[in-house]
C-alpha positions in Angstrom: 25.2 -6.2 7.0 23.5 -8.4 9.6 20.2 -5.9 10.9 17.3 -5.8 13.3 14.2 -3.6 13.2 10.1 -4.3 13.4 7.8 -4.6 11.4 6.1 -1.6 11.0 2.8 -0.3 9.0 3.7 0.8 5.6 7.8 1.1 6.4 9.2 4.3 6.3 11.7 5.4 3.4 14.4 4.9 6.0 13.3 1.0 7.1 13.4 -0.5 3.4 17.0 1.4 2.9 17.9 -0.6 5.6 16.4 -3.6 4.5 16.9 -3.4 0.9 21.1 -2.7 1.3 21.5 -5.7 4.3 22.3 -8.9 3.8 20.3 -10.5 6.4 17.0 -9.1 7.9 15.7 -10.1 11.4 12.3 -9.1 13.0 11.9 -8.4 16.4 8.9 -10.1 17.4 9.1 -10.3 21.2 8.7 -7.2 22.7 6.0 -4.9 23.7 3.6 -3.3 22.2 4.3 0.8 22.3 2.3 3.8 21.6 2.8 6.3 19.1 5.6 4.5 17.0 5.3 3.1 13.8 4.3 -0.4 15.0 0.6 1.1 13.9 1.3 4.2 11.8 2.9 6.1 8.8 3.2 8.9 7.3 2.2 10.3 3.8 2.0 13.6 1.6 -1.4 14.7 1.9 -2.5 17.5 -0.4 -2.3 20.0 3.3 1.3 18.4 3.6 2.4 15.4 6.6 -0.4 13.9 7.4 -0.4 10.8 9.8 -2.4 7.3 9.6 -3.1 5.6 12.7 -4.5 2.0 13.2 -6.5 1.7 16.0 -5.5 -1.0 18.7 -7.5 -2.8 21.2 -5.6 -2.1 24.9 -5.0 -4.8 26.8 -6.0 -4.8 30.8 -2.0 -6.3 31.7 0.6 -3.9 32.0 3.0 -5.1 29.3 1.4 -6.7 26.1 3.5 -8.0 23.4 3.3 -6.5 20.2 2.4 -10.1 18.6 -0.8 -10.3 20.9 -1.8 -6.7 19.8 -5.4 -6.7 18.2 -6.6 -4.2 15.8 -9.8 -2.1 16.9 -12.0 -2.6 13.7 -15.3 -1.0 15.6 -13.3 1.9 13.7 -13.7 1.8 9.9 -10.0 3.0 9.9 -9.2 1.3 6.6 -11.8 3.0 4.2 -10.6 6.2 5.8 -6.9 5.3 5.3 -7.7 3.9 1.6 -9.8 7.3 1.2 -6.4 9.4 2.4 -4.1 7.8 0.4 -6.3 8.3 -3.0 -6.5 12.0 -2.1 -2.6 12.2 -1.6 -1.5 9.5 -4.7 -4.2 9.8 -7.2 -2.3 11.9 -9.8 0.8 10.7 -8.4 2.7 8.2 -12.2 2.2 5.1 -10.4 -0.7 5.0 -8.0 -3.7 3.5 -10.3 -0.4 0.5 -11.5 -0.2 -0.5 -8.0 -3.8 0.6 -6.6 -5.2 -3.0 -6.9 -1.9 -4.6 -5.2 -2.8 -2.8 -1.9 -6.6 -3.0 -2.1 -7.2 -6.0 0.1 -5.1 -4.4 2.7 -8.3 -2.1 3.1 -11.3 -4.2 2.6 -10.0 -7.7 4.6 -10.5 -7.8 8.5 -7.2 -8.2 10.4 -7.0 -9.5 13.9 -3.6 -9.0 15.1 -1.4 -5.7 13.8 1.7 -7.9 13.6 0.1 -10.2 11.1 -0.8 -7.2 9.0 2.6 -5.4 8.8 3.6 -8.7 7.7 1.3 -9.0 4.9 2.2 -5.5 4.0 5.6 -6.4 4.0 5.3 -9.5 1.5 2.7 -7.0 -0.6 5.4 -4.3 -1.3 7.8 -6.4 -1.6 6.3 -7.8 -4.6 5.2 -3.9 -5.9 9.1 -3.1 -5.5 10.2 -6.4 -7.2 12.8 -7.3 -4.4 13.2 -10.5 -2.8 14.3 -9.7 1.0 14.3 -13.2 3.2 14.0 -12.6 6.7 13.9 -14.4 10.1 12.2 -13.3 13.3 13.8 -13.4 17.1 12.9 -15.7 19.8 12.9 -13.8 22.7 13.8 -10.0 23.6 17.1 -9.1 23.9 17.5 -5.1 25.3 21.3 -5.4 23.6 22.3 -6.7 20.2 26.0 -7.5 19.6 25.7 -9.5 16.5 23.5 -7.2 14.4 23.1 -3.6 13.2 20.2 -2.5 15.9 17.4 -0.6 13.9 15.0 -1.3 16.1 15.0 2.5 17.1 13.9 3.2 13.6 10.6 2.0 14.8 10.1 5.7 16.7 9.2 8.4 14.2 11.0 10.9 16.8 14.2 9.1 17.1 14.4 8.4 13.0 16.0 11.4 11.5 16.9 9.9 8.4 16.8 12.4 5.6 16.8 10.7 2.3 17.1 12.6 -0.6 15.0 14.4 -2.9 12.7 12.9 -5.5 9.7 14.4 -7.3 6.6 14.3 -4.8 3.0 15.3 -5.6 2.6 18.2 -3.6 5.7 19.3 -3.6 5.7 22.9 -5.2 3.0 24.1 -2.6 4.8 22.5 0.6 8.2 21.6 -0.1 9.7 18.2 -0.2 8.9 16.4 2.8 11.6 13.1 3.9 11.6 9.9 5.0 7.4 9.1 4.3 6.0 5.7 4.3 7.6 3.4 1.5 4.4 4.5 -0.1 5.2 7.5 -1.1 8.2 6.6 -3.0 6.6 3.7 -4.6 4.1 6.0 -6.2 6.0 8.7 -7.2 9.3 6.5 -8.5 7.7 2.9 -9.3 10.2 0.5 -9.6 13.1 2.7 -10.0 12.7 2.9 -5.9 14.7 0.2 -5.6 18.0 1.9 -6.8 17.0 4.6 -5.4 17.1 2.9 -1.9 20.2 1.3 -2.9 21.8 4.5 -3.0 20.7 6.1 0.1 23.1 6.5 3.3 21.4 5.9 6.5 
């Protein structure tokens, strides 16, 4: 399977199963930057249940601005509040303190552009999940896709109604289980053993 999609903040549950079952990965890279999609958010289990993580973005003056000229807004001190979120949701989740020190500098470096970050995550989880997933990125925008699987929808929380299924989660006896988080969520709670569990999900 040939697929498209972004790059997103901490991909959702349903991006990796994407990425981890294809056989070749492309980014989109040329098109604009869009508000309230997971270009600069996720989503985790907080001990009050969904809770949402938004990166702050600078807002360009032109109309259109590609996503790959989007700067972060670090006036905000969004990362020690992100970092301080995900200890109160993962702390006394099996695998949070083994993988704590992976995702550290994510929180304490000073990114410019958004897009350079995701990409850093990516590389950063990759390595926590122990999966190798080559990639190339497009060279302009194209509004149809005939060679590829198009995920690119997958980038809009609302539009994504992928519900994976059921693992053990923290918080789970006082709110239910709660699908398709961040990538974090499952990397906490299953370790390793995400990766076959990716493998066996059915988007």
């Amino acid at each position: 399977m040939k697929i498209i999609l972004h790059p997103t903040y901490f991909p959702s549950i349903s991006h990796y199963t994407a990425m981890v079952q294809a056989n070749e990965i492309t980014f989109e890279v040329e098109d604009n930057f869009q508000k309230q999609t997971n270009r600069n958010r996720m989503y985790i289990y907080s001990p009050n249940g969904l809770q949402l993580l938004n990166i702050p973005v600078k807002h360009s003056k032109e109309k259109h601005q590609k996503f790959k000229d989007t700067r972060i807004e670090n006036d905000f001190d969004w990362q020690k509040n992100h970092f301080k979120s995900l200890e109160a949701a993962y702390r006394t989740s099996p695998f949070f303190e083994y993988f704590e020190d992976d995702f550290r500098p994510i929180f304490e470096k000073k990114h410019e552009f958004m897009m350079d970050l995701n990409f850093q995550i990516f590389e950063i989880v990759n390595e926590c999940l122990g999966v190798d997933l080559p990639f190339s990125k497009t060279n302009e925008y194209f509004h149809e896709i005939q060679d590829k699987t198009d995920f690119r929808y997958l980038v809009n929380g609302k539009k994504d109604t992928f519900l994976n299924e059921e693992y053990t989660q923290v918080f789970e006896e006082k709110n239910g289980f709660l699908p398709n988080l961040s990538i974090l969520d499952l990397l906490f709670n299953e370790g390793r053993h995400a990766v076959d569990y990716l493998k066996n999900q059915q988007l």
